[in-house]
NUDREN-53173 format. One record per atom (N, C-alpha, C): residue in three letters; x, y, z. Coordinates in steps of 0.1 Angstrom, whole numbers, plus 2048, in hexadecimal, padded with zeros to 3 digits. Layout:
N
ALAXYZ
...
This chain:
304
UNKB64D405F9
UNKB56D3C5FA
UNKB4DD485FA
UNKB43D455F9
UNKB35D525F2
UNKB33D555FF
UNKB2CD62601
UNKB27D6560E
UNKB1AD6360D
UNKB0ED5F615
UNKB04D5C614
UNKAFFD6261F
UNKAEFD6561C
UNKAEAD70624
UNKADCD6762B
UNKAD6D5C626
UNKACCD53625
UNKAD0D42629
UNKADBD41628
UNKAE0D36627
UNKAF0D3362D
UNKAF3D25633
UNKAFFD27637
UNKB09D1D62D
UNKB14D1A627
UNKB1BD11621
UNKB23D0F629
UNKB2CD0362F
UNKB33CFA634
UNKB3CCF062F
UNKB4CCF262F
UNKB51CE562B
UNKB53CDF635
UNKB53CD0631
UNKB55CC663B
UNKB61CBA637
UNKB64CB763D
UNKB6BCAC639
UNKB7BCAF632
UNKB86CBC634
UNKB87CBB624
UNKB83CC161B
UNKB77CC4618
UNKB6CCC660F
UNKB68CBD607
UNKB67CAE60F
UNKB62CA460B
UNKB54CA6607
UNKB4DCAD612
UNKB42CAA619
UNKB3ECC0619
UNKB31CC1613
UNKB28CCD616
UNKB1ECD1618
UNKB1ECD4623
UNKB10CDA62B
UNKB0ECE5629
UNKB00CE6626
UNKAF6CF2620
UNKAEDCF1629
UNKAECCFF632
UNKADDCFE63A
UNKADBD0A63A
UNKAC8D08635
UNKAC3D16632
UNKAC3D1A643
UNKAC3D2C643
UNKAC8D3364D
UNKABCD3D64E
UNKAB2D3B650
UNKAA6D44655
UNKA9DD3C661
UNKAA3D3B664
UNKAA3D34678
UNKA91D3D679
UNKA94D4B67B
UNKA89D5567E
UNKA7BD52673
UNKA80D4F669
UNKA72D4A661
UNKA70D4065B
UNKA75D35663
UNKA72D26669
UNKA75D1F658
UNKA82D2B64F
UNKA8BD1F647
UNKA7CD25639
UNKA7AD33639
UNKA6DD2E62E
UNKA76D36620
UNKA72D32616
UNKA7CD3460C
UNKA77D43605
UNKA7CD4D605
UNKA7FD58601
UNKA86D555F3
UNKA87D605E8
UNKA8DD5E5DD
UNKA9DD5D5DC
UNKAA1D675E7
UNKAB1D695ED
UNKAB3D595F0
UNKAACD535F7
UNKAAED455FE
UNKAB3D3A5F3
UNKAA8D3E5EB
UNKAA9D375E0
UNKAB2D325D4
UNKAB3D3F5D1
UNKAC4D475C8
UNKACFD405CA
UNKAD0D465D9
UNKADCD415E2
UNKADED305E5
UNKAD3D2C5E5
UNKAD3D195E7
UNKAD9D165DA
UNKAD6D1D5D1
UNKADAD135C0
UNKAEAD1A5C2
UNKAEBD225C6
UNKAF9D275C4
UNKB01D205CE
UNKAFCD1C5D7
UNKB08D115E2
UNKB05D055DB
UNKAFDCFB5D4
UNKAFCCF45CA
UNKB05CF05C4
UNKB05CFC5BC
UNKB09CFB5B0
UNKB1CCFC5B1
UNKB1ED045BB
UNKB2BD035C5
UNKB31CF65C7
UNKB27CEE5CD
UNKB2DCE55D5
UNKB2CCDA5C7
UNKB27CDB5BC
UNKB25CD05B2
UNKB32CD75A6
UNKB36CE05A8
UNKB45CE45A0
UNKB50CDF5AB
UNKB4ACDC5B5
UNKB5BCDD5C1
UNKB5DCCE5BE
UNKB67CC95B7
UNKB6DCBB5B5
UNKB6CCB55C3
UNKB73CBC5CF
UNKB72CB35D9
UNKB68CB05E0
UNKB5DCB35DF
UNKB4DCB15E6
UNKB4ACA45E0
UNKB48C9D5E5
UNKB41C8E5E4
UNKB32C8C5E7
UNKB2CC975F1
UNKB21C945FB
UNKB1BCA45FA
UNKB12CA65F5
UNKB0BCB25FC
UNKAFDCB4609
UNKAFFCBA615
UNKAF4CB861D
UNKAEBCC361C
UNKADFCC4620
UNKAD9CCC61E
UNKAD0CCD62A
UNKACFCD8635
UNKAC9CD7640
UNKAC4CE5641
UNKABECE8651
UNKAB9CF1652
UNKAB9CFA65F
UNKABED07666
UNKAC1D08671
UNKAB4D0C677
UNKAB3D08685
UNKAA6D0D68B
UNKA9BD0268D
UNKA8FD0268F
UNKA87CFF694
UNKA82CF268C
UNKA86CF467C
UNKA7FCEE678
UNKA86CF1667
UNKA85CE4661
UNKA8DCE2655
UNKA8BCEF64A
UNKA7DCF064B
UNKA77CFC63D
UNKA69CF963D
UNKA63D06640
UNKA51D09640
UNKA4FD0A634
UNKA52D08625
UNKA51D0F61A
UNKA53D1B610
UNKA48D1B606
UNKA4CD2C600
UNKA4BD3360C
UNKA55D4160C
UNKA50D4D612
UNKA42D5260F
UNKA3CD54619
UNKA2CD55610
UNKA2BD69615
UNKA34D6C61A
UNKA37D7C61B
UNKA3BD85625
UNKA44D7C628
UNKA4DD85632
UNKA53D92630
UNKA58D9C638
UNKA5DDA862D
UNKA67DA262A
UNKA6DD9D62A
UNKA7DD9C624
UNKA7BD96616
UNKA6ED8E616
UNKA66D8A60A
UNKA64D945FC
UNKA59D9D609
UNKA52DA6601
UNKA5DDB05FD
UNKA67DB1601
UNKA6FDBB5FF
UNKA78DB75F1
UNKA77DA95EC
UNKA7DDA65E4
UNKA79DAC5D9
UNKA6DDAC5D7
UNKA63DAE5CC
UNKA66DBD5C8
UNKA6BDC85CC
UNKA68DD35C3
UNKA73DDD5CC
UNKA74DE65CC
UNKA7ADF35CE
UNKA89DF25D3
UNKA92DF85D8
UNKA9EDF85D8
UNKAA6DEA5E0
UNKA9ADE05E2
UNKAA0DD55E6
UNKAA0DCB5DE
UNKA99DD05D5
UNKA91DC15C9
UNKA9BDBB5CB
UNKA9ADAB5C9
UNKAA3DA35C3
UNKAA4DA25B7
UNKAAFDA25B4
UNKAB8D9E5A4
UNKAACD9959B
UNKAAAD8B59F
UNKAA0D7E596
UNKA93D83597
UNKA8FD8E59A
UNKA84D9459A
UNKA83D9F58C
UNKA8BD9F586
UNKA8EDA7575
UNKA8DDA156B
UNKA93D9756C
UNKA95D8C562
UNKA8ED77565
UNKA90D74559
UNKA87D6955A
UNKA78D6C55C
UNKA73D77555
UNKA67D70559
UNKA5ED7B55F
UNKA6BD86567
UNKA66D8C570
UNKA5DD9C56F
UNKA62DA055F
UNKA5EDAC55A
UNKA54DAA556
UNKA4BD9B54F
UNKA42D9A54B
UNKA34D99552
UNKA29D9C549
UNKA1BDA054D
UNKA17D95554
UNKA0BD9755E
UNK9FDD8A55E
UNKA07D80564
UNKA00D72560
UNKA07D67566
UNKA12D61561
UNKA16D68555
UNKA24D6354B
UNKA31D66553
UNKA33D7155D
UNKA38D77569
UNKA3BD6956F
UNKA27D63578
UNKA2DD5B582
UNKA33D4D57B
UNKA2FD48571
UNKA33D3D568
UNKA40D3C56A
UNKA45D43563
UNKA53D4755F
UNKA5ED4556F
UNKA59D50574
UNKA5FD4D580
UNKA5FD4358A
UNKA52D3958B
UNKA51D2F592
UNKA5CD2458B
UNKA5AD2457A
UNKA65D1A570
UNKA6DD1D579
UNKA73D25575
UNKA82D2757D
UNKA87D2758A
UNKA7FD2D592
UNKA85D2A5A1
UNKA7FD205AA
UNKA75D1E5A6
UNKA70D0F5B0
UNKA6BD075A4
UNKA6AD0359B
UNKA6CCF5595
UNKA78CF158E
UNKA80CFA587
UNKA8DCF557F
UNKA96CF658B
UNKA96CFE593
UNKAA2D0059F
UNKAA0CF55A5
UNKA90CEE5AA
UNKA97CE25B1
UNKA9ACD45A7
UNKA95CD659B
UNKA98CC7594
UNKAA8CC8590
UNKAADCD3592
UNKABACD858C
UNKAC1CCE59B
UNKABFCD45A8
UNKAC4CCE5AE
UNKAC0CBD5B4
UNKAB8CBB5AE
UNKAB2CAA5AE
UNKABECA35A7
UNKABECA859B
UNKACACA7592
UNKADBCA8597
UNKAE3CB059D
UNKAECCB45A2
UNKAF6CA759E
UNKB02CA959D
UNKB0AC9F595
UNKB10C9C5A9
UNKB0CC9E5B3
UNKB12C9B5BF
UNKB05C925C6
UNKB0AC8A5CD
UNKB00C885DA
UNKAFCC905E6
UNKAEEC8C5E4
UNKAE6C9D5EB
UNKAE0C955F9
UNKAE2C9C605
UNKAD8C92610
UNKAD2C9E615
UNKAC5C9B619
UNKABBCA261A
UNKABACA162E
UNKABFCAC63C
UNKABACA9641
UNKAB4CB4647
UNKAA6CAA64C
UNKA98CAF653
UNKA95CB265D
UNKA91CBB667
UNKA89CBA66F
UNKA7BCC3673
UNKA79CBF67F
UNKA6DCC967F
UNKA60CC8679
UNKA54CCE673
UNKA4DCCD66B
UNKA56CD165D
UNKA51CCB64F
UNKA54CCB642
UNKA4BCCA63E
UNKA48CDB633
UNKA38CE062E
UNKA3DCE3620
UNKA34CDD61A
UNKA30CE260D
UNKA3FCE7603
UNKA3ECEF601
UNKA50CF25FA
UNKA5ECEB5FF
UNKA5ECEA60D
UNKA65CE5613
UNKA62CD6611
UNKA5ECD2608
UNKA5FCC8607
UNKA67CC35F7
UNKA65CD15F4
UNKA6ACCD5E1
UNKA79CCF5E5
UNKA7ECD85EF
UNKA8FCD65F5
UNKA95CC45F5
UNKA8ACC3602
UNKA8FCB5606
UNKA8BCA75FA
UNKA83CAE5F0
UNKA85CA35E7
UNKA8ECA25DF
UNKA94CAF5DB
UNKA9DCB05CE
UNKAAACAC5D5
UNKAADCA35E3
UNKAB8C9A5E5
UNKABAC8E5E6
UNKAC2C8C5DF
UNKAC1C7A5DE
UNKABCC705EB
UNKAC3C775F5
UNKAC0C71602
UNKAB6C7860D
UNKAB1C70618
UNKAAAC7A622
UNKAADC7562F
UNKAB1C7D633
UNKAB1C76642
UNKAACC84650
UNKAA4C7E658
UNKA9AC85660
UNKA99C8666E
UNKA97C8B677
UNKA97C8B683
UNKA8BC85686
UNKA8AC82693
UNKA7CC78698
UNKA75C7E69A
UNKA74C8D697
UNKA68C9269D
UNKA62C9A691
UNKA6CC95687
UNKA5FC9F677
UNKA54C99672
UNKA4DCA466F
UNKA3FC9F667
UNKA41CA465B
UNKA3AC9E652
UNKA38CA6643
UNKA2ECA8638
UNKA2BCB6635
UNKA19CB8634
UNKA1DCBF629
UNKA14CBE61E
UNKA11CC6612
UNKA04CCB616
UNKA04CDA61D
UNK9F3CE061E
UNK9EECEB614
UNK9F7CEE60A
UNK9F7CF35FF
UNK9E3CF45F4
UNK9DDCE45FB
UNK9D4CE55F6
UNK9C9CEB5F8
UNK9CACE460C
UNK9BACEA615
UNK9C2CF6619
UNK9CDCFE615
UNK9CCD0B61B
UNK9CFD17613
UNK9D7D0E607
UNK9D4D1D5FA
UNK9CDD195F1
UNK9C6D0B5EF
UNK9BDD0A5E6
UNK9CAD055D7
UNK9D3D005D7
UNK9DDCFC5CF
UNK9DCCF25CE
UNK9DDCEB5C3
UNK9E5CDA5C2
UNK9EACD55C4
UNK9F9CDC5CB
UNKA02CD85CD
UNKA11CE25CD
UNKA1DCE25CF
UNKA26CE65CD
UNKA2CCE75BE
UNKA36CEE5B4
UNKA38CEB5B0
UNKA3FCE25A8
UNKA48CDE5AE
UNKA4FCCD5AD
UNKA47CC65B6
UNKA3FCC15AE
UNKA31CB45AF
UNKA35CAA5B0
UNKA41CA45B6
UNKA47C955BE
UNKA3EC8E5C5
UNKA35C8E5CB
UNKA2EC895D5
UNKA2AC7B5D2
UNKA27C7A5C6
UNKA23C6C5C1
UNKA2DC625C3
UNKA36C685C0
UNKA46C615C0
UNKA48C5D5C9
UNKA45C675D3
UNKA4EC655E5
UNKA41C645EE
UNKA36C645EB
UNKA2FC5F5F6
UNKA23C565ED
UNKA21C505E6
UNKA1CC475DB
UNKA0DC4E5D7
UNKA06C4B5CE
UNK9FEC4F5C7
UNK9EEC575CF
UNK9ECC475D8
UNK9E2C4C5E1
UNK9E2C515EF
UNK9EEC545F5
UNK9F6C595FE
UNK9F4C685F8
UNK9FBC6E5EF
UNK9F9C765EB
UNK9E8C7F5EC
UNK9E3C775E5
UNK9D4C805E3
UNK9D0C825F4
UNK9D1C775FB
UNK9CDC76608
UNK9D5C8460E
UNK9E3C8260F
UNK9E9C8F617
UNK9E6C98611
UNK9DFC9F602
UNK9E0CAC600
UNK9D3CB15FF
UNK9C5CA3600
UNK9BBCAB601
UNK9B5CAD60E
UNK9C2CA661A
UNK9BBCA7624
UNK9C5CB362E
UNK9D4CB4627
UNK9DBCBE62D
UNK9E1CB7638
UNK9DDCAB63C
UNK9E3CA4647
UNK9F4CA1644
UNK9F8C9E651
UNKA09C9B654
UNKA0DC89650
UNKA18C87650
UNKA19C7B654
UNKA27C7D65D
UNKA2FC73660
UNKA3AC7666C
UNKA44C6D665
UNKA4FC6C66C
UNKA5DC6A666
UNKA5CC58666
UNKA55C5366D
UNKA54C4666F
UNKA4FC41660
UNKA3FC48660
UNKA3AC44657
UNKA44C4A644
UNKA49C54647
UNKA4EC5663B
UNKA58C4C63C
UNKA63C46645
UNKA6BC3F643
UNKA67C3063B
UNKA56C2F641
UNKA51C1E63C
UNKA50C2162D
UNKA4AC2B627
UNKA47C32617
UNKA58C3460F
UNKA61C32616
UNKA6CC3060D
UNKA73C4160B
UNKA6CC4460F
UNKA6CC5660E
UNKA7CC5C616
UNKA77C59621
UNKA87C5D62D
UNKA8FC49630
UNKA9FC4E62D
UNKAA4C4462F
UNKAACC4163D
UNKAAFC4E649
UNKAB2C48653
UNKAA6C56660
UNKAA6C52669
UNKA9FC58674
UNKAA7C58680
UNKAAAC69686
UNKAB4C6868D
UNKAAFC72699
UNKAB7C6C6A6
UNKAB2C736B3
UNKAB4C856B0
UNKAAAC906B2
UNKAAEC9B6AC
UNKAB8CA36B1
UNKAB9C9F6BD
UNKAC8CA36C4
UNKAD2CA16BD
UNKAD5C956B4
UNKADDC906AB
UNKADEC8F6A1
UNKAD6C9669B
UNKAD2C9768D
UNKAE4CA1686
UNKAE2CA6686
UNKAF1CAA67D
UNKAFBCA467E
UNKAFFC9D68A
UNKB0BC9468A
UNKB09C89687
UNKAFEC80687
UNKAF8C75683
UNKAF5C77671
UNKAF4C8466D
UNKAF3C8565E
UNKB00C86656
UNKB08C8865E
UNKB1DC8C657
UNKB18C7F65A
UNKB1CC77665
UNKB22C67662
UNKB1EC60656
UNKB0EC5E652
UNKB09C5F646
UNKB09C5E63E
UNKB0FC6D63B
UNKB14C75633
UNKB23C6C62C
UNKB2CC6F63A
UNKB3CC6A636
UNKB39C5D632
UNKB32C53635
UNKB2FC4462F
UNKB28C4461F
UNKB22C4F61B
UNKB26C5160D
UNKB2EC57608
UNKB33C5D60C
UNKB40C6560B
UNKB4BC58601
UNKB4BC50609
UNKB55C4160A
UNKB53C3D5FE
UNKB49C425F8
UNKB46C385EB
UNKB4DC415DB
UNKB56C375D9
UNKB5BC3C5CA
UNKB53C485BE
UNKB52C535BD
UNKB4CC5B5BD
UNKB49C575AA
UNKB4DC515A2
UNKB43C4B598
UNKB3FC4359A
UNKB3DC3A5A3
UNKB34C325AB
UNKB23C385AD
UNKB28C435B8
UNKB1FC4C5BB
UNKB15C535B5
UNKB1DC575AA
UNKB18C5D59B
UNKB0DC53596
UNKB13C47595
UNKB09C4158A
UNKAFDC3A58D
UNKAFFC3B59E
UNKAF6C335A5
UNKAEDC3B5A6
UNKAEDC4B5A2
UNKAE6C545A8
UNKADBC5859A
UNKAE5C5158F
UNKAE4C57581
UNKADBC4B57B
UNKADAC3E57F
UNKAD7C3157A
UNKAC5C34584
UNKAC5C38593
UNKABBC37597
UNKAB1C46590
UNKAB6C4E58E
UNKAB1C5A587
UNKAA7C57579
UNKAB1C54573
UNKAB0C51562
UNKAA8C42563
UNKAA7C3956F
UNKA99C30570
UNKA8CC37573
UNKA8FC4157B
UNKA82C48580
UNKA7EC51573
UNKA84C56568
UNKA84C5F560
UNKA7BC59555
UNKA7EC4A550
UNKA7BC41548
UNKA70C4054C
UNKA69C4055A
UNKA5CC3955D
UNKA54C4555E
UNKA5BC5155A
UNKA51C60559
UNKA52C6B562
UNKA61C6956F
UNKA5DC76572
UNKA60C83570
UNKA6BC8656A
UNKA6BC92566
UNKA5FC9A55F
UNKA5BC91552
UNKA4FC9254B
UNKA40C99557
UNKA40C8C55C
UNKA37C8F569
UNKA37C9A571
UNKA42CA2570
UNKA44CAD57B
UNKA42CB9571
UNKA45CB8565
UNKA45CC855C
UNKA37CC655B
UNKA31CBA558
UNKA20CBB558
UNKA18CC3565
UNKA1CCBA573
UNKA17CC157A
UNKA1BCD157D
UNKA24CD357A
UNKA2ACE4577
UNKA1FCEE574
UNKA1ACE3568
UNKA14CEB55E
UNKA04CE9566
UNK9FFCDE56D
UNK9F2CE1573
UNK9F6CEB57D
UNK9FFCED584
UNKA02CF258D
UNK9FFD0258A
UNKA05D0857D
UNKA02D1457C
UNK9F1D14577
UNK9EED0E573
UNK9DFD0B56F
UNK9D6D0D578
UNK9DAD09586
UNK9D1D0D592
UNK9D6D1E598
UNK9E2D21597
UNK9E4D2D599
UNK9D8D3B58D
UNK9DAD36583
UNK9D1D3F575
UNK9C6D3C57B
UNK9BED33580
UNK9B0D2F581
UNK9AFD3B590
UNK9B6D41597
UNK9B2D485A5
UNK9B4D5559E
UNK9C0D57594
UNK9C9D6558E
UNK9B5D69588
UNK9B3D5F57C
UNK9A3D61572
UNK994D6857F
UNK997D62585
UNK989D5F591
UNK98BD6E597
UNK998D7359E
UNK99BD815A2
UNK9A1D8A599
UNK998D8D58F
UNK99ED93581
UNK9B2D99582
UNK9BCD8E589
UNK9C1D8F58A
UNK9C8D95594
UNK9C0D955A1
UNK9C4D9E5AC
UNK9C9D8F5B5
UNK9C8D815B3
UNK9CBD795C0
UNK9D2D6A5B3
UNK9DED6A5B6
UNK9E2D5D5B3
UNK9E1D505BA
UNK9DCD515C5
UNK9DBD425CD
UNK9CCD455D4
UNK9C8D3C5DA
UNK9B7D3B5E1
UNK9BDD415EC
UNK9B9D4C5F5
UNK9BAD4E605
UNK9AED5860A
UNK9A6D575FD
UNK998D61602
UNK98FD5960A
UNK988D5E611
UNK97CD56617
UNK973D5060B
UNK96ED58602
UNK968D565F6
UNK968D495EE
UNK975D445F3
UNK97CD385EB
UNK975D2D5F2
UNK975D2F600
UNK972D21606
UNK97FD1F60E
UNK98BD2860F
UNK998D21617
UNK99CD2A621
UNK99DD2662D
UNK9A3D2E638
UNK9B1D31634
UNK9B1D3E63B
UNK9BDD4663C
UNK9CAD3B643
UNK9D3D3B63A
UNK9E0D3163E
UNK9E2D3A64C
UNK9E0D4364A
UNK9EDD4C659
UNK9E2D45668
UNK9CFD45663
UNK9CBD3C671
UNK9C7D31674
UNK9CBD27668
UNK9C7D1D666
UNK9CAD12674
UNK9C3D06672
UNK9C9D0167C
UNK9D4CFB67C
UNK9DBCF568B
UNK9E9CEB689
UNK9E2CDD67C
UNK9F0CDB678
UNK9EDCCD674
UNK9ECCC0676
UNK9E2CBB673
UNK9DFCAE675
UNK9E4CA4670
UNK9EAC9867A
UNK9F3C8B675
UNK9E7C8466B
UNK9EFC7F663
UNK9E3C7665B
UNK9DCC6A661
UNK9E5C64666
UNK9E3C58671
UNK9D6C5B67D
UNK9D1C6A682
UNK9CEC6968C
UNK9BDC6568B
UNK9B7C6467E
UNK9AEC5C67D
UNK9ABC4E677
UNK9B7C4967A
UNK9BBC3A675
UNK9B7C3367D
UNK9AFC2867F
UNK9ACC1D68A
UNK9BAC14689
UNK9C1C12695
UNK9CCC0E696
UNK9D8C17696
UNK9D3C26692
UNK9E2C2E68C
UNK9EBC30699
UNK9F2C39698
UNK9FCC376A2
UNK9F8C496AD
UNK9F0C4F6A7
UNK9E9C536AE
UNK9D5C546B1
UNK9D1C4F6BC
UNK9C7C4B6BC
UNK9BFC5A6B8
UNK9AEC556B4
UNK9A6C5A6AC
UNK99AC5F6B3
């Protein structure tokens, strides 16, 4: 097995059963390009290993995944001098202007997660904690989701970098049409309850118990005849594919870089995302906590 510097790999069962949990506890699970690399390579591992039936997908620490790295040094260190990362040469990476970020976003955050949306294994997604913005294209790209009672989940990508959205633009999908515009122009949360009623998360578990309550889960798909598994996963895919979403997601890709050019044009190339005052958006690093959507709901479940 690979040694992993970002991430942990796990067999279970036999090797029925494989657990992947990203492993930056200290920066609350935020994805780094190493992180990233390394996720498709345990992946891709566990979808050649004949005996894996089940892949899990969790996270150690505080909280499932805060998102992109927005610049930690381990980050910043990727980017250039005797530490660069590898995928920082190629794909994309040698090139000028925003053909650079294009290129690179294709590859490591939109084809990497539809790649793993895709995965010829069953993928369970589990949560806890706050779930922000990128961290949320992890937990979609698995078939399943299952959550601790105390997660929230917020795309603030809009009111705090002035973005559209993440690059894998699921949100329509997984929190429906007007749900969506609601949580991303207002940056608000919603909680495990309410994602459970949206179809979004399929079980909610005490967080104390969250890992052991996700193997049992787990092994009860496990149980299931593994072309069974396949086609059930392949029949619901290839329905969702028909009604536009793949289509839907390379489109929004492509708005998605379209608002990055529009901040690249405005700062003759000195700022890819909105974080100036100039813009109109508070600095993510003081912004405030996040707000439940509910808490100005007459009747919500928290009062107003």
């Amino acid at each position: 097995m690979a040694e992993y510097q970002f991430i942990t790999y796990e067999e279970l069962d036999d090797g029925a059963i494989a657990r992947i949990m990203l492993n930056r506890p200290e920066a609350r699970n935020a994805q780094n390009r190493g992180m990233l690399v390394e996720l498709n390579e345990a992946f891709l591992a566990a979808e050649a290993d004949d005996r894996v039936r089940v892949v899990i997908l969790g996270g150690n620490g505080k909280m499932f995944s805060s998102g992109h790295d927005m610049g930690s040094k381990v980050a910043m260190a990727e980017y250039g001098g005797p530490t660069q990362h590898p995928t920082r040469t190629v794909n994309g990476g040698t090139r000028v202007s925003n053909e650079n970020l294009i290129l690179q976003e294709w590859h490591y955050f939109f084809q990497n997660t539809l790649r793993w949306r895709n995965l010829r294994k069953i993928t369970v997604a589990q949560v806890h904690g706050p779930v922000y913005a990128a961290g949320l294209m992890l937990m979609w790209s698995c078939d399943l989701i299952v959550a601790a009672e105390n997660t929230t989940f917020a795309d603030v990508v809009a009111t705090r970098l002035g973005m559209m959205g993440v690059e894998y633009f699921a949100h329509p999908w997984e929190f429906g049409p007007r749900k969506t515009k609601e949580l991303l122009l207002t940056g608000d949360s919603i909680d495990a309850e309410e994602a459970h009623q949206l179809g979004m998360v399929s079980k909610i578990f005490p967080e104390a118990e969250l890992g052991e309550r996700t193997l049992e889960f787990a092994r009860r798909i496990a149980g299931v005849p593994t072309i069974a598994a396949l086609l059930v996963k392949e029949a619901v895919n290839q329905t969702m594919d028909n009604m536009g979403f793949t289509n839907a997601l390379q489109s929004c890709f492509t708005i998605h870089e379209l608002n990055h050019s529009y901040y690249a044009a405005k700062s003759n190339g000195q700022r890819w995302v909105a974080t100036a005052e100039d813009d109109g958006i508070q600095d993510w690093r003081t912004a405030p906590p996040v707000e439940p959507a509910l808490k100005n709901t007459v009747g919500g479940a928290v009062a107003g």
